[in-house]
ZAMARGU-4260 file (C-alpha; in steps of 0.2 Angstrom, whole numbers, plus 5000, padded with zeros to 4 digits):
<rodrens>
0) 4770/5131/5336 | 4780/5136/5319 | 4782/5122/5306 | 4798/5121/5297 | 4797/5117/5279
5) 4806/5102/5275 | 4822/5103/5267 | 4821/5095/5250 | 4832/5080/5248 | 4844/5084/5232
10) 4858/5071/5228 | 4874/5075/5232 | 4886/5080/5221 | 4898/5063/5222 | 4881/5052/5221
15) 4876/5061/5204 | 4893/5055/5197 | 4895/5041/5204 | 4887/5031/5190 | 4897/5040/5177
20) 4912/5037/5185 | 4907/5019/5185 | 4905/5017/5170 | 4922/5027/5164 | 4931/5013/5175
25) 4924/4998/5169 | 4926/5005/5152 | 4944/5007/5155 | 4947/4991/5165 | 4937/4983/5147
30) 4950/4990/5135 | 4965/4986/5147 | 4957/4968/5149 | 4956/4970/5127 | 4975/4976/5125
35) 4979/4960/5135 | 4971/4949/5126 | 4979/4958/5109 | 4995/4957/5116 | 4992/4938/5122
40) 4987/4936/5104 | 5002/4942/5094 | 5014/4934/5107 | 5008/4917/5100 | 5008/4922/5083
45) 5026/4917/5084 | 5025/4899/5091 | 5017/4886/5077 | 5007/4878/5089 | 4999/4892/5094
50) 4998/4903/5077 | 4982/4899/5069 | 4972/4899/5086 | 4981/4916/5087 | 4974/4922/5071
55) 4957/4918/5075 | 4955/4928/5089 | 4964/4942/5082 | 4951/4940/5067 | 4937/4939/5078
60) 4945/4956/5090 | 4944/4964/5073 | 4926/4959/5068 | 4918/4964/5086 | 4929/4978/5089
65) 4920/4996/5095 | 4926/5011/5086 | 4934/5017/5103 | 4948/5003/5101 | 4952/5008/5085
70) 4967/5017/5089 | 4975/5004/5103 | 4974/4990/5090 | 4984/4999/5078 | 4997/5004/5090
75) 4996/4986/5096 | 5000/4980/5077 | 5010/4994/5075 | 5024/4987/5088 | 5021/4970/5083
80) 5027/4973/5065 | 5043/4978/5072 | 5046/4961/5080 | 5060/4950/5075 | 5050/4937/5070
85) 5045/4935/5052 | 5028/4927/5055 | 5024/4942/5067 | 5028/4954/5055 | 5019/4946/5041
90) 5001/4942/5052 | 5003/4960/5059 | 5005/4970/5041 | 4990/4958/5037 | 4979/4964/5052
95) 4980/4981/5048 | 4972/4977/5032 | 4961/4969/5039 | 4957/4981/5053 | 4955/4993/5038
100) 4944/4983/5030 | 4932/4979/5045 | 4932/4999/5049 | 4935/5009/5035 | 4928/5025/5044
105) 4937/5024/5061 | 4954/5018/5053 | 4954/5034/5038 | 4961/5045/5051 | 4974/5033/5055
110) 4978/5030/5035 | 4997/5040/5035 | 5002/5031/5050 | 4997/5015/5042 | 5004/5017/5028
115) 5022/5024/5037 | 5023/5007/5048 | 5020/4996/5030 | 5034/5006/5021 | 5044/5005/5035
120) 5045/4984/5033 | 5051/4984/5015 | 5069/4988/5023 | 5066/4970/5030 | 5076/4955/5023
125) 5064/4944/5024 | 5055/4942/5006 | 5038/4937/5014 | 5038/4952/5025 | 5040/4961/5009
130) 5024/4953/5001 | 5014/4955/5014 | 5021/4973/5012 | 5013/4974/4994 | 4999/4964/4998
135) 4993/4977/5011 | 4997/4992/5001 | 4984/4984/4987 | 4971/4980/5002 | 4970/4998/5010
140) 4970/5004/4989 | 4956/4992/4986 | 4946/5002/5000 | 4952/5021/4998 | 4956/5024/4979
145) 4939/5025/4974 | 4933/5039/4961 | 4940/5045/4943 | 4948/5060/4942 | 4953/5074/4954
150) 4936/5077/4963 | 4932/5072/4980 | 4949/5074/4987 | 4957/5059/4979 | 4972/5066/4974
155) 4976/5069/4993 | 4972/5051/4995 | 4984/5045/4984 | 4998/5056/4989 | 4995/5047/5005
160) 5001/5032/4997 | 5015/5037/4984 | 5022/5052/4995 | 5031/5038/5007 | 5032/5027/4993
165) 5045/5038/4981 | 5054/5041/4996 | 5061/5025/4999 | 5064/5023/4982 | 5076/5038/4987
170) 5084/5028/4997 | 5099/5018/4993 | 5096/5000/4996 | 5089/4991/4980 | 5078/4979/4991
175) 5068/4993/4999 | 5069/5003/4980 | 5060/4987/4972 | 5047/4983/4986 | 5042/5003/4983
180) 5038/4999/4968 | 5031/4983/4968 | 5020/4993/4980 | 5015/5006/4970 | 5011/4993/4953
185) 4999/4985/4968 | 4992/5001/4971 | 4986/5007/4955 | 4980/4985/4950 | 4967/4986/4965
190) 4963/5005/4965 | 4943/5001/4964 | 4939/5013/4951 | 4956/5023/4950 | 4959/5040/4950
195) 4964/5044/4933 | 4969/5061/4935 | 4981/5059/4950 | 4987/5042/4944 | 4995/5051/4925
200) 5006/5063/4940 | 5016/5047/4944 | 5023/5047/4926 | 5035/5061/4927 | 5045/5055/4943
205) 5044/5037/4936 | 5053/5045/4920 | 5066/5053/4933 | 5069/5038/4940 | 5071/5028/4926
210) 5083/5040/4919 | 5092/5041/4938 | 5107/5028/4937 | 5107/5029/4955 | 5092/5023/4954
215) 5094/4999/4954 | 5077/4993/4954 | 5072/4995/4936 | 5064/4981/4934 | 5051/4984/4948
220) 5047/5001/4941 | 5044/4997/4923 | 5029/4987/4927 | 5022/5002/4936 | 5020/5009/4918
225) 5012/4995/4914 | 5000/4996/4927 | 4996/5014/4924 | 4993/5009/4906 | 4978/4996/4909
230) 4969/5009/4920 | 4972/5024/4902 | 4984/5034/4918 | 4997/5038/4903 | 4994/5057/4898
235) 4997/5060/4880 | 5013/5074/4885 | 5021/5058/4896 | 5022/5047/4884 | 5037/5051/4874
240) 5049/5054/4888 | 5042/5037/4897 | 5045/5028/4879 | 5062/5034/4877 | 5067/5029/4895
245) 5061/5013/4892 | 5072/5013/4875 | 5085/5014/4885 | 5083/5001/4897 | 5080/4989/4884
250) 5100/4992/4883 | 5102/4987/4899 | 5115/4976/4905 | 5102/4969/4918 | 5092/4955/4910
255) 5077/4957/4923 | 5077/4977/4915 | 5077/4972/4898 | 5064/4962/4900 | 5054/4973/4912
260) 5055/4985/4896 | 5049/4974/4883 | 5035/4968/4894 | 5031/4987/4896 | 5033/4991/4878
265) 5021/4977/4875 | 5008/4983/4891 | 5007/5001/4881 | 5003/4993/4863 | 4989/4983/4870
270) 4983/4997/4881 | 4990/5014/4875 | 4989/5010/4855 | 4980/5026/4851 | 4995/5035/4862
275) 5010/5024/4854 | 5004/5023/4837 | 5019/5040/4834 | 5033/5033/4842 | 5029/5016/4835
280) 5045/5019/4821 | 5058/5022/4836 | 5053/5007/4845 | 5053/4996/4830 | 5070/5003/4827
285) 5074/4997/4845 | 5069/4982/4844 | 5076/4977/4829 | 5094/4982/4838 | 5089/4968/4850
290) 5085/4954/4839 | 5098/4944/4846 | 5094/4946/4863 | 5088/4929/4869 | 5078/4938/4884
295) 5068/4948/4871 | 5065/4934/4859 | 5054/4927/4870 | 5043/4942/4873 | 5044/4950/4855
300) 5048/4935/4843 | 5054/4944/4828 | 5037/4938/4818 | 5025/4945/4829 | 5032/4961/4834
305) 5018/4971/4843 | 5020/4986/4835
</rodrens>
């Protein structure tokens, strides 16, 4: 009698993937059952009743989400800050803040994009919208300007944020021009330990702009040089140009610009005394031209001139 030797029992080729198949559809049926609840969400955002229960589980979706669902958030928030609702628009710019915040890794990759969709929303009529525009801008600068100087890669960062930024101050609609900018002064207040080197760039197109009569929001760029001020972002071969551009806008016609230039002017003597001290003569000179400006009184009463 011949034996036969048994044939050993291997698992077929659909039983060794069944379990990985498995477990690819339950996690897609888990991030389609995700993008439904995100979508439910936002949808309410626009009913009062509904808004703050709304924003919790947004919150809470943020907070417990995986790095995997990263991306479909933002492309969720993304859409919804095109929406035609104010309150949408607002909560959404906020998320992606917030989002940013909860996963500073997983979102890095996404930052250009980010930063687009918020840029995009200053062309909004709405004023909140706007803010919540700048408030955003200085919430993603709180958590990626970080390091002084050039090293690291954080000139690249900021280029990240002042690329899209100068462009819509290209643009000609004063609104979007002055929430640029407004943007950019955000940027450099919460920069947690800014970035010195790439900040004093900003200067020379800030001078271009200033001397650019094409160029209406004035007064929401000044305070720019303000900001770049408080954090020593002035180089020593900037000042003099930037000085006499703000010498000139104190003979604007615009009241908000003249005062936006005194406000500087004053910014730069507290700050940038050791850098002003040599044009202090010209801008005493200027001054006195504007004693009688009532708008300038207030700032620089003509006993207790700065300079």
């Amino acid at each position: 009698m011949t034996s036969q030797t048994p044939k050993s029992s291997k698992p077929s080729k659909s039983q060794t993937q069944s379990p990985s198949r498995s477990s690819s559809l339950s996690s897609h049926l888990a991030m389609v059952e995700l993008k439904h609840r995100i979508l439910t969400s936002l949808s309410k955002l626009s009913d009062r009743d509904t808004h703050q229960i709304a924003i919790e589980d947004l919150d809470k979706i943020i907070q417990t989400l995986s790095p995997d669902g990263v991306s479909m958030l933002l492309n969720c928030l993304y859409d919804a800050t095109a929406d035609p609702k104010p309150a949408v628009k607002k909560e959404s710019l906020r998320l992606l803040a917030a989002l940013a915040a909860a996963h500073v890794d997983s979102t890095a990759t996404h930052l250009t994009k980010i930063i687009a969709h918020i840029v995009k929303r200053l062309k909004d009529s709405d004023s909140g919208v706007r803010d919540s525009c700048r408030d955003s801008i200085g919430a993603l600068s709180k958590l990626y300007l970080k390091g002084e100087g050039d090293n690291g890669g954080f000139g690249s960062v900021v280029s990240l944020f002042v690329k899209p930024l100068f462009e819509a101050m290209g643009e000609q609609n004063k609104w979007v021009q002055g929430g640029s900018a407004i943007c950019m002064a955000k940027m450099v207040d919460c920069a947690s330990d800014p970035p010195v080197g790439p900040f004093q760039k900003l200067c020379p197109r800030i001078c271009k702009l200033l001397n650019n009569p094409n160029f209406l929001a004035k007064a929401a760029l000044l305070p720019v040089v303000s900001s770049l001020s408080q954090v020593g972002a002035i180089a020593p071969q900037s000042l003099e140009p930037l000085l006499q551009s703000i010498h000139e806008c104190l003979g604007s016609t615009d009241w908000a610009t003249r005062k936006a230039a005194a406000d500087t002017l004053s910014a730069l003597a507290l700050h940038s005394s050791n850098l002003i001290a040599d044009g202090a003569t010209s801008t005493v000179t200027v001054l006195e031209a504007c004693r009688f400006d009532k708008v300038l009184r207030i700032i620089f009463p003509l006993d207790n001139d700065p300079f």
